[in-house]
C-alpha positions as CSV (number, residue, x, y, z in Angstrom):
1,X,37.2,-5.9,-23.5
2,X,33.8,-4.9,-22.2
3,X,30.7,-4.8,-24.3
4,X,28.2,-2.2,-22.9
5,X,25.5,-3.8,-24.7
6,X,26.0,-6.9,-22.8
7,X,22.5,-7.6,-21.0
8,X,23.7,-10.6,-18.7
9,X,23.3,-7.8,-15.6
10,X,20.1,-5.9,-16.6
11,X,19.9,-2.7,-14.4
12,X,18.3,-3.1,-11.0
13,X,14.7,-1.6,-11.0
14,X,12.0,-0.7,-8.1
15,X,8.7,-2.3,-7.2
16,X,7.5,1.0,-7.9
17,X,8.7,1.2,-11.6
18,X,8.1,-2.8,-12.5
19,X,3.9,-2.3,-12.1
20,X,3.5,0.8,-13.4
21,X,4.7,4.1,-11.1
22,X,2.5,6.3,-10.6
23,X,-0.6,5.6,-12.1
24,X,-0.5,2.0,-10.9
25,X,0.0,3.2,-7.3
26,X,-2.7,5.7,-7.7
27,X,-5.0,3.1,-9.1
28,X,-3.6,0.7,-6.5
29,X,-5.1,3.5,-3.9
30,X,-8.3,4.9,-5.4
31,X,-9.6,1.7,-5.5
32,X,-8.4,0.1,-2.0
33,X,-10.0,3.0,-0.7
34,X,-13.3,2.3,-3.3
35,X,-13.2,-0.9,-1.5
36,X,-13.3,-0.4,1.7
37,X,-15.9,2.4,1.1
38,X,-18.7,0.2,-0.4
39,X,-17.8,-3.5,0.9
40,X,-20.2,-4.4,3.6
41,X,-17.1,-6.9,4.7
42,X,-15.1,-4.0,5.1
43,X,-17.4,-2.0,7.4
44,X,-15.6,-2.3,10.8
45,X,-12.2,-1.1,9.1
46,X,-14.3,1.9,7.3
47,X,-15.4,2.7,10.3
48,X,-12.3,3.9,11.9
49,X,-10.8,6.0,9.3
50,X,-12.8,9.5,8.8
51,X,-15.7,10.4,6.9
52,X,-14.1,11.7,4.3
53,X,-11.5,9.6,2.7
54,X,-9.9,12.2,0.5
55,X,-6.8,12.8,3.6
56,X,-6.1,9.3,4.0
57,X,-6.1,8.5,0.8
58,X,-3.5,11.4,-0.1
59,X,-1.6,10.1,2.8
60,X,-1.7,6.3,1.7
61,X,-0.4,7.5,-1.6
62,X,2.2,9.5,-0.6
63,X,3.3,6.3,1.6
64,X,3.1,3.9,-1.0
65,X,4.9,5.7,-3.8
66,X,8.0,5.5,-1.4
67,X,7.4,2.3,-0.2
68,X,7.0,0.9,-3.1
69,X,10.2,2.7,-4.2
70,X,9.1,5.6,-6.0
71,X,10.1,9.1,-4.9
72,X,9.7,9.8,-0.6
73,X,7.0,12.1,-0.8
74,X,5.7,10.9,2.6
75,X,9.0,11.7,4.3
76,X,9.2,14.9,2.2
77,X,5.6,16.0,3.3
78,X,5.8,14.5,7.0
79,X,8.7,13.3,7.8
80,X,9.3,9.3,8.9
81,X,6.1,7.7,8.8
82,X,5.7,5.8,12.4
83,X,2.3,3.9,11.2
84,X,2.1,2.5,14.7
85,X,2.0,5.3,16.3
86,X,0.2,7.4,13.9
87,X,-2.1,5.0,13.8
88,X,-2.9,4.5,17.7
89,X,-5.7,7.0,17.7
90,X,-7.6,4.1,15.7
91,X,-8.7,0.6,17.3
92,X,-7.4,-2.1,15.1
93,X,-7.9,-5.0,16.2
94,X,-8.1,-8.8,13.9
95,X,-11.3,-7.6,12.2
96,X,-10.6,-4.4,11.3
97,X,-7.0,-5.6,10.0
98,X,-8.4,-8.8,8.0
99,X,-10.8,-6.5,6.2
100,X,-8.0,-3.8,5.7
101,X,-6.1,-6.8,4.3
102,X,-8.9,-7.9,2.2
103,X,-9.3,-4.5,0.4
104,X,-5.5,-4.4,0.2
105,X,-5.7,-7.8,-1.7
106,X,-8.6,-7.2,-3.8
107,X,-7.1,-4.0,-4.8
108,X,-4.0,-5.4,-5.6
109,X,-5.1,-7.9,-7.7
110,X,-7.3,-5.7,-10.0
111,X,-4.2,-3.2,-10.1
112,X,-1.1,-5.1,-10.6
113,X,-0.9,-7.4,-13.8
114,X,2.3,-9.3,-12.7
115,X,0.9,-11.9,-10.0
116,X,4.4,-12.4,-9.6
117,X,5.1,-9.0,-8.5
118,X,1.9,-9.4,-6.3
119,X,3.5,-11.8,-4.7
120,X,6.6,-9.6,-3.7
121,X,4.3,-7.1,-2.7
122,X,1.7,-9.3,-0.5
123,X,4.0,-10.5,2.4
124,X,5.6,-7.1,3.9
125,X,2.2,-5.5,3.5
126,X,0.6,-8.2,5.2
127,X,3.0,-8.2,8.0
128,X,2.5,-4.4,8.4
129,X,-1.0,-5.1,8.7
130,X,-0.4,-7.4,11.7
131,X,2.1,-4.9,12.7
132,X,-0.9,-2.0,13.2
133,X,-2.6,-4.4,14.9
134,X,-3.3,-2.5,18.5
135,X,-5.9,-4.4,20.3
136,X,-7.2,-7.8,20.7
């Protein structure tokens, strides 16, 4: 006989849900994009986004929210996301993705309470970064 209050298989959760949903990811993003706004270590990656941060940080959002496991609002706003190639018009080369990565980080850690869900988190972003990487 089954017992539906056994808890030997809790239910399956997302990133998204286990540090917070939305307003971790939205704190998550405000203040990556705080970061790399005021850091004088971040300047060369602040330099290739726009002057006005509001769009990408709308867009990095959006991204997140999915990526993290949250609803697709990306791919319901703009369909698949294609970084690379989105991101082309940009040159990012090892500078400009260390300090992306540092702001990343920094963010993270002042956002996310679990370090071990930091952890989970840290090595796919960090091999995206490398991944955007388009010069030398």
């Amino acid at each position: 006989m089954s017992d539906d209050t056994d808890q030997s298989h809790p239910e399956t959760i997302t990133l998204y849900e286990a540090i917070g949903g939305d307003a971790t990811v939205r704190a998550l993003t405000n203040r990556f994009y705080e970061l790399m706004d005021t850091l004088p270590e971040a300047a060369h990656c602040r330099a290739v986004h726009p002057p006005d941060l509001t769009g990408s940080a709308e867009k990095f959002y959006d991204y997140l929210t999915g990526y993290l496991g949250g609803p697709p609002i990306y791919m319901e706003k703009r369909g698949h996301p294609m970084l690379r190639r989105r991101h082309f018009v940009a040159e990012i080369g090892p500078v400009e993705r260390d300090e992306w990565l540092l702001c990343f980080r920094r963010a993270m850690d002042e956002t996310i309470a679990n370090p071990k869900l930091r952890d989970i988190i840290w090595p796919p972003v960090e091999k995206l970064a490398f991944h955007m990487q388009n010069k030398e």
